[in-house]
Every structure is written in C-alpha cells, then in structure tokens.
FIFITI-346670 format. One line per 4 residues: number of its first residue (from 0); for each residue x, y, z of C-alpha. Coordinates in pm, 1 decimal, always signed. Layout:
! FIFITI-346670
NUM = X:Y:Z; ... .
***
This chain:
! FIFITI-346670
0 = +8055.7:+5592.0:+8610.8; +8290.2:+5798.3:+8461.0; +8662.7:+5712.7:+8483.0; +8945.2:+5947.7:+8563.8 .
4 = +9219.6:+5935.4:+8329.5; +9547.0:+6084.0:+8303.8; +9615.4:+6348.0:+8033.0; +9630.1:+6202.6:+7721.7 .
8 = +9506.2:+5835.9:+7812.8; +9204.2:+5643.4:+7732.8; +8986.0:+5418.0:+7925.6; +8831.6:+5038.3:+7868.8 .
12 = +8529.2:+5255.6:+7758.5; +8746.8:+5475.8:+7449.5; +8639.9:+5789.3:+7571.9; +8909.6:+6048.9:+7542.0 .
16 = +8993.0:+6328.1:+7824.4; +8794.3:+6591.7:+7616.2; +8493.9:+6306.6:+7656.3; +8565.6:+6194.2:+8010.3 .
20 = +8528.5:+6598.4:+8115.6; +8204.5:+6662.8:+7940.7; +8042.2:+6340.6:+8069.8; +8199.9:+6470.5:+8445.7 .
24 = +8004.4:+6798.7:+8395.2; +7710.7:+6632.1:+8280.9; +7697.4:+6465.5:+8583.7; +7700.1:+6804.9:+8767.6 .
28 = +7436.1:+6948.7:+8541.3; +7623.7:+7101.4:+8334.8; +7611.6:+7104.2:+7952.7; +7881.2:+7365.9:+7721.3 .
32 = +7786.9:+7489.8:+7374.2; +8149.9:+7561.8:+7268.2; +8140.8:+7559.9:+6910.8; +7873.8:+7676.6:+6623.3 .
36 = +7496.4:+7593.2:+6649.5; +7463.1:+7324.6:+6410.6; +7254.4:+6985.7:+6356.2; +7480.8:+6771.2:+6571.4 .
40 = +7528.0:+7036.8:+6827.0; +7201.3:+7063.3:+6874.1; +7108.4:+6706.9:+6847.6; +7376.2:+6652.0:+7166.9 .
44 = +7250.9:+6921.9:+7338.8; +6910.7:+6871.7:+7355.4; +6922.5:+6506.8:+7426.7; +7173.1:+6590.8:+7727.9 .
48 = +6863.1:+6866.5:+7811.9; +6599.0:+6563.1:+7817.7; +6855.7:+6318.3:+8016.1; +6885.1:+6577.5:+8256.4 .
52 = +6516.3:+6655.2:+8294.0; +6467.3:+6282.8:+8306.0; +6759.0:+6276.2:+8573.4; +6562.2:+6509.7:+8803.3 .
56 = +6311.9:+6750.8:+8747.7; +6383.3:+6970.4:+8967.0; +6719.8:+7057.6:+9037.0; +6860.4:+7372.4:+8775.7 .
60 = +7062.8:+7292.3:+8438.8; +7360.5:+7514.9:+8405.9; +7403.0:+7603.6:+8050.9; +7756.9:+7741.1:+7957.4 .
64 = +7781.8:+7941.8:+7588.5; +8094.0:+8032.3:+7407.7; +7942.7:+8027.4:+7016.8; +7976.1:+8198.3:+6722.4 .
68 = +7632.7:+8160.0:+6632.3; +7476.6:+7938.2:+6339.8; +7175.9:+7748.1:+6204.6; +6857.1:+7890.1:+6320.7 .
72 = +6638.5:+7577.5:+6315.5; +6911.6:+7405.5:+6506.9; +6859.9:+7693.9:+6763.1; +6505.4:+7673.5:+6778.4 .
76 = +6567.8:+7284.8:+6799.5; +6764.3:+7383.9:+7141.6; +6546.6:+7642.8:+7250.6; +6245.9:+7463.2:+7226.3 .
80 = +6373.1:+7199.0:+7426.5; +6457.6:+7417.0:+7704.6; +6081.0:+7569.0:+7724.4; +5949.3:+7183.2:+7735.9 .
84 = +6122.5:+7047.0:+8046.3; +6094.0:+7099.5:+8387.7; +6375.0:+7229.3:+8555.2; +6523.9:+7560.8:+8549.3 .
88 = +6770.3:+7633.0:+8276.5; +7073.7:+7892.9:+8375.5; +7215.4:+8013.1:+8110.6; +7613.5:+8150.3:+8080.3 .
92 = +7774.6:+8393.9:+7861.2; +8156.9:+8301.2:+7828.0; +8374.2:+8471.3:+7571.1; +8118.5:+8526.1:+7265.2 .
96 = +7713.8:+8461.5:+7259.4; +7677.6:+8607.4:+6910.0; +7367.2:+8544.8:+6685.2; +7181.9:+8246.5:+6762.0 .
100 = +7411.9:+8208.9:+7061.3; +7291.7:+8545.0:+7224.1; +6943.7:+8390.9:+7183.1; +6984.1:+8077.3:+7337.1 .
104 = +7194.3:+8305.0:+7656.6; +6880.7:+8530.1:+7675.8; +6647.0:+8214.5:+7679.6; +6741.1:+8109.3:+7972.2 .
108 = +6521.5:+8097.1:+8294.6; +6454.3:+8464.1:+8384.5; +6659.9:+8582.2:+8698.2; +6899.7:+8285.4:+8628.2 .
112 = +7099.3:+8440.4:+8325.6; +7476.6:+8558.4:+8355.2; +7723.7:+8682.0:+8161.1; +8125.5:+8641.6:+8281.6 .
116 = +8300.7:+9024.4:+8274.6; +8429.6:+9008.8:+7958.2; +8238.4:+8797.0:+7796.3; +8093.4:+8972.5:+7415.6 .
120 = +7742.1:+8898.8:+7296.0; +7644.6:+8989.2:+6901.2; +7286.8:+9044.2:+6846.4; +7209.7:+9062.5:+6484.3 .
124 = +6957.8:+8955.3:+6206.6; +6983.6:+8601.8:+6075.7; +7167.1:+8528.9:+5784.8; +6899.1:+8441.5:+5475.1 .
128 = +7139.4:+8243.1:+5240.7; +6899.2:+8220.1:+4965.0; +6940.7:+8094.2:+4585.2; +6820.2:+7859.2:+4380.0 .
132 = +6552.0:+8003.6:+4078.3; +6313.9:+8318.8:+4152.4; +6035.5:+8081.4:+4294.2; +6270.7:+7923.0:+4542.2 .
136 = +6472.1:+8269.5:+4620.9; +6050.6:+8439.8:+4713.7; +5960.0:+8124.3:+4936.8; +6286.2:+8126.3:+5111.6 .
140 = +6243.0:+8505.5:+5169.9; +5935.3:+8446.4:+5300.6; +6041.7:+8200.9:+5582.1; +6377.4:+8387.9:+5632.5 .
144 = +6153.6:+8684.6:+5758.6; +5920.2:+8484.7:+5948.5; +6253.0:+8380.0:+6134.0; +6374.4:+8752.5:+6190.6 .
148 = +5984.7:+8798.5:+6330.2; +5942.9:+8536.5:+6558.0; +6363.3:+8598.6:+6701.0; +6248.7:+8897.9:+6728.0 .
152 = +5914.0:+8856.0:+6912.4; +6085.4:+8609.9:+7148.6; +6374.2:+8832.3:+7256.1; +6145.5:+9122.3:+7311.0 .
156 = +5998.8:+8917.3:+7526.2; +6291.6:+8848.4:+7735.1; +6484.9:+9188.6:+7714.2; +6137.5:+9397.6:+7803.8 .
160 = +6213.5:+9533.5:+7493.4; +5953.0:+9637.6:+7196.7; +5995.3:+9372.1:+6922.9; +6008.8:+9703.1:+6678.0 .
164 = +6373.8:+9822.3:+6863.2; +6484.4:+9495.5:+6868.1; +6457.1:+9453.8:+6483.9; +6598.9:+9796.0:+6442.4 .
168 = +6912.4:+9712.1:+6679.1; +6929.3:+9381.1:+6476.5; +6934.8:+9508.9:+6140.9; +7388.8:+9598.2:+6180.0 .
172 = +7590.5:+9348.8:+6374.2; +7547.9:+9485.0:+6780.9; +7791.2:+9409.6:+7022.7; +7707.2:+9417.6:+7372.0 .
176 = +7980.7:+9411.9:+7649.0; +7848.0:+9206.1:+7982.7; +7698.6:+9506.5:+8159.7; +7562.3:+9656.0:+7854.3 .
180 = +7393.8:+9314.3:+7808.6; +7265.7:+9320.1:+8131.9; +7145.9:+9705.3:+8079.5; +6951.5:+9580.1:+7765.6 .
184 = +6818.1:+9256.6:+7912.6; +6983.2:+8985.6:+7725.1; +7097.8:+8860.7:+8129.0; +7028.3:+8947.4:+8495.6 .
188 = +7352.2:+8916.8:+8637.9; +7716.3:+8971.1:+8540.7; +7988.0:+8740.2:+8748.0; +8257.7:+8875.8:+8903.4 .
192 = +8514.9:+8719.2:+9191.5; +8340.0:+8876.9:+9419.2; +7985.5:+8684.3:+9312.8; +8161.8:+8410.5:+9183.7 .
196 = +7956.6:+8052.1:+9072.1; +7855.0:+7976.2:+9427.8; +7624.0:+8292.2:+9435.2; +7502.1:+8190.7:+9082.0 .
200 = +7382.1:+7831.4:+9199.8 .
***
C-alpha cells in the first residue's frame, strides 16, 4: 500500500515523494514517460505495462508523454509491449511528444489518443549515429534505414497516411501543434476544460 508522506519526508519503505506519486498513479493506471526514451525508461515502463495487464485485463492504461525523444530500440521495446497485452492503451500528449515520443503518442489504442492544447509533437527521421570503419558505417546504414522504413510503415498505419508522405514529412524536423496533430492523425482528440479527463476515461 502506498504511504502518504509529507513533502519532503520518507517512509519505513525509503521511497521518496517523487516515488510515493508514481507508485499512487500506478495504482490508478497510470504510467508517465517524462524524460528521454532510453534503456531504463523503457525497461520501467514496460514492466509497469505487463503489471498492469497482469493487474486486470481489461480495464484501459492511461499513458501520459512529455519526451524529447531517444533510442529507437528502447521505443520499439515500449511499443511492442503495448501491442502484446490486453487492455486498451490511451495515450497523452503533454508538453513535447517529439521523435520516438510522437510514435509511442500515435501508438496508442485508436480512438483513445489525446493531445493537451498546447502540447508540441516533433515528427522526424531517426537519428543514424554511425562510425566505426567503412564495414561497420554500411551495416549500420543498412539497419538505420530499415528503422526509418518500418517507423514509417507503422505510423502510416496509424495517421491513414501513405508511408511515402510520411517519410517525406520526416525527412526536416515537423512540428505539429495539438490540432494540427489531430488533422494529420498522430491523435483523435485534443483536451480542453470543456472535455476535460473525465470525457477522456
């Protein structure tokens, strides 16, 4: 059970407020990506995924996103995990979905995908990173555009776009506001006080 400490205090069990909170919203479904996608991240996240779907099957994950983006296997490692269990993952756009973030926001369960008002998504190619000799520079060409291929292939997929206009909107850093997200297909909805989370649920 999670405890309910003041600001600034620890419990018998060491967790610290920042810890106590994201345990409370895992307890309401909820799980944050706040921060790059890398190895760890994505190692949290997708065992908090399989606890959940473990938890109950059928009630919907909430998935909140405020990231700058990162590794793309560590995305696909989240991703992935989101197409194998059960229960509906919606997916929220807070403050900046860029790169691999805007993927993971578009993943989400279709009809179940928001974006806050002012919330910014980036869709852009991934970042290759290559060196090492010429051998090593070719094969990690090769898999760095079998990565652009398959983001592509996916997103088209969940945009209703052609997988040829989303490499060609790809290729230059594209920022989306929320309603020109929602115009392009990266979400279904955009919140407002009017809608508010209630209507989202």
């Amino acid at each position: 059970m999670t405890q309910h400490m003041p600001e600034g205090r620890t419990g018998t069990a060491g967790l610290t407020l920042t810890d106590s909170v994201f345990e409370r919203l895992l307890q309401e479904r909820i799980v944050v990506l706040g921060s790059e996608v890398n190895d760890e991240v994505a190692n949290r996240l997708t065992a908090q995924l399989l606890l959940l779907d473990a938890d109950d099957a059928e009630s919907d994950i909430r998935f909140y996103i405020n990231s700058p983006g990162g590794s793309v296997t560590a995305g696909f490692a989240i991703y992935d995990t989101m197409q194998l269990i059960k229960p509906d993952v919606a997916t929220y756009a807070m403050g900046m979905a860029a790169s691999m973030g805007q993927f993971l926001l578009s993943s989400g369960t279709p009809g179940k995908r928001y974006a806050l008002p002012h919330a910014r998504i980036l869709m852009h190619q991934p970042s290759a990173g290559v060196g090492g000799t010429a051998s090593d520079i070719a094969i990690q060409a090769d898999l760095f555009n079998k990565w652009k291929q398959e983001l592509a292939k996916i997103t088209a997929e969940q945009t209703g776009q052609t997988t040829e206009q989303i490499i060609k909107d790809g290729d230059r850093d594209r920022w989306f506001t929320a309603q020109e997200a929602k115009d392009y297909g990266f979400v279904d909805h955009v919140l407002t006080r009017d809608s508010g989370l209630n209507s989202a649920n």
